[in-house]
N, C-alpha and C positions, 0 to 999 in steps of 0.2 A: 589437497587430495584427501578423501575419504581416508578412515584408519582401519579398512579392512580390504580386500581382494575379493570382486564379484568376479565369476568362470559360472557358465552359463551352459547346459550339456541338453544334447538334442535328448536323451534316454535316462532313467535310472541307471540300466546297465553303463552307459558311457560316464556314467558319474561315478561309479563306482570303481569300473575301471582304470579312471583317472586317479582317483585315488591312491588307488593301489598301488599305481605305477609311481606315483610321487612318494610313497612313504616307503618304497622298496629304495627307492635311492636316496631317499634320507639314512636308512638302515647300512644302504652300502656304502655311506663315506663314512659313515660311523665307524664300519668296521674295520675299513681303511686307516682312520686314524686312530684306531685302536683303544676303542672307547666302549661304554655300556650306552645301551639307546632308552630311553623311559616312556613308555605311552600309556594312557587312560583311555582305553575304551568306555563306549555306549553300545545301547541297545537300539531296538528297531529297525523297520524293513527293510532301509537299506544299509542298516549295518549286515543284516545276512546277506547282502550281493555283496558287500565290499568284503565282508571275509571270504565266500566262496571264490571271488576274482582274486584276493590274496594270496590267497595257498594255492589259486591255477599256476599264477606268475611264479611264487615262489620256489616250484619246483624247478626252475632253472638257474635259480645260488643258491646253491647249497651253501649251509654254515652261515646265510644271512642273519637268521634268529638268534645264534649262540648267543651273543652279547645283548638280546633285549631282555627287557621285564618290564611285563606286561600290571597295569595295572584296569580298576574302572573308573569312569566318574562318577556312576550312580551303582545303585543295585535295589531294588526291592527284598523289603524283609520276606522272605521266604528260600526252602532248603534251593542246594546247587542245581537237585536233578527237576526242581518246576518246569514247567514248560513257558514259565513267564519269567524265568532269572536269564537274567542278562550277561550271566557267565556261563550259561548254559547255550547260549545262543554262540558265542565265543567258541565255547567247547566244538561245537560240533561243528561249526563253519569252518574254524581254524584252527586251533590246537591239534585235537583228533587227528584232520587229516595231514597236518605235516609233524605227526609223532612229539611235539614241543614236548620238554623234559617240564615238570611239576614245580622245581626248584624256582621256575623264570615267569609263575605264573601266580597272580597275587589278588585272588580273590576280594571280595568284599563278603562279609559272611553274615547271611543275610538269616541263616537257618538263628542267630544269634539274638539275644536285646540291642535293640539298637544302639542304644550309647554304649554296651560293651565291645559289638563290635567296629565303634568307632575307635575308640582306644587301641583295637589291634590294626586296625587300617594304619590309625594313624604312625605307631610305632614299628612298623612293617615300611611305611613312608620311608621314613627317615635314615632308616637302618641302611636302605638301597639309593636314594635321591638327595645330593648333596644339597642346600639350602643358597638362597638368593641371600644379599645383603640384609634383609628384613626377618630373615630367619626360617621362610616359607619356603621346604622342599620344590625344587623347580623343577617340575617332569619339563622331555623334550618336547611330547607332545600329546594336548587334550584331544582327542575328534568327540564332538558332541552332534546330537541331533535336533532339531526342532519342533516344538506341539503344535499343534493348531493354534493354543493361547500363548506362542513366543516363548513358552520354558525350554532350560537347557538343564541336564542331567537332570534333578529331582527339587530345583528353586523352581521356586513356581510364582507366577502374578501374585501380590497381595501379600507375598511375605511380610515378618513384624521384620522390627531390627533386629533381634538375635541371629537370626540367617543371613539378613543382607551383610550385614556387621562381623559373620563371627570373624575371629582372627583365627580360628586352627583353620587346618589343612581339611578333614573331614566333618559331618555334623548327621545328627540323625533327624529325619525327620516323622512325624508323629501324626498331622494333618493333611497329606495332599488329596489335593479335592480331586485327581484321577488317583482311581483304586489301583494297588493298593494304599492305605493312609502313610502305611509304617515302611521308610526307606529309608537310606546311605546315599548321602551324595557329598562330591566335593566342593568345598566352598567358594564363593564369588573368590576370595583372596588368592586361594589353590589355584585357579584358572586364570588367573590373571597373570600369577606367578611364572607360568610357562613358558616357555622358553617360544612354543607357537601355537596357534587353537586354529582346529579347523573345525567348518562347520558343513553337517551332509544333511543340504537342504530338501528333502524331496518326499512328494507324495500328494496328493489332493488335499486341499480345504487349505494349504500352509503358506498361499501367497499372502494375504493380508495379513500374518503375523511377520512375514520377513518383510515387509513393507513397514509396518508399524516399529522394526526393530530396525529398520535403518533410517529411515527421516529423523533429522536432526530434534534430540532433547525426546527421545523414544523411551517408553515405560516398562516393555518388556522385557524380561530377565537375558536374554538376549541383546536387549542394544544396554544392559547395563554391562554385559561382556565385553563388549565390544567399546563402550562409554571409561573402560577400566583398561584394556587391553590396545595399545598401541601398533600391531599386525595381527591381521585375522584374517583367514583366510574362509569364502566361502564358498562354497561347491552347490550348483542349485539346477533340475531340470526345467523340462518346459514347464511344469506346473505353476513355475515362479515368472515365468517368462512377462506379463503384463508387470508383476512386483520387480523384476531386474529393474526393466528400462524406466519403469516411472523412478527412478532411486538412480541408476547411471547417471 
């Protein structure tokens, strides 16, 4: 068997609201057994449906959030209130509208030097996210999205070894060949680390890179996730529908 989970959704919206529903009850056994929940968010179009479907669903448990902290996978260097920060996308999909308290919420601080604000990501990490065997903070869970060229948070095709390699939790990066150059993201190690990754596959132009990232011995930063990572789960509309089944 494959080391990932293909779900296949007639809509963005049905994707997202699947979503939503599956990480609300991740959250609710969490809370059940009495635990802190860790997630990394992304950015992207259908990260704004699946926060807006979050906080619809969420308005009916109360006190589901208390026990999470929220983290990102990526960020672009630039301030919180851009229109292109990806905790700004957050903010206003989800935070905002179910009032989430400040303390439970863990930027990536983009307005910063990159490598200084890796340092505080990463120390921010650690402080909340108890460590796997290997020493690598283990969130519960990454949701990342997909590029057209098969990148996930801010690794992108063509990396050197210093990115694919690094060993910390966070890395800056300095070149990405989609604007902007200067990001935060977390590392191939970080993500693998998890405890589960999901992927929210959707949009035009992204069959052939979810094709390329799942056929066996795949180059995309993507199938090296999933080539690292032992369960994965992937979430993908009609767009991918020709790339599902040639891969099923």
């Amino acid at each position: 068997m494959p080391p990932y989970e293909l779900l296949e959704f007639e809509t963005p919206d049905a994707l997202a609201q699947a979503a939503a529903t599956a990480l609300l009850a991740d959250l609710q056994a969490a809370s059940q057994a009495g635990r802190t929940f860790s997630v990394a968010l992304s950015g992207g179009r259908v990260a704004r449906l699946f926060f807006e479907r979050l906080a619809e669903q969420a308005r009916a448990h109360v006190g589901v959030f208390d026990h999470v902290h929220f983290f990102w996978a990526d960020e672009r260097c630039m301030p919180p209130d851009s229109a292109d920060s990806n905790y700004r996308l957050a903010q206003e999909g989800l935070f905002a509208p179910l009032n989430l308290p400040a303390s439970n919420i863990h930027r990536l601080r983009g307005e910063l030097e990159p490598a200084q604000a890796v340092v505080q990501a990463e120390a921010e990490l650690r402080e909340l996210v108890a460590p796997d065997a290997k020493g690598m903070p283990a969130l519960d869970l990454v949701l990342l999205g997909l590029g057209e060229d098969g990148h996930v948070a801010s690794l992108f095709p063509g990396a050197g070894p210093d990115v694919v390699n690094c060993p910390a939790p966070f890395l800056a990066i300095y070149d990405s060949p989609k604007p902007p150059p200067r990001r935060i993201t977390l590392s191939y190690a970080a993500i693998a680390a998890a405890r589960a990754v999901w992927v929210l596959a959707s949009g035009a132009g992204k069959a052939e890179a979810l094709r390329n990232s799942l056929i066996p011995g795949g180059q995309t930063p993507l199938a090296r996730v999933i080539q690292q990572k032992m369960a994965i789960k992937i979430l993908c509309d009609p767009t991918k529908e020709i790339a599902c089944k040639q891969i099923a």
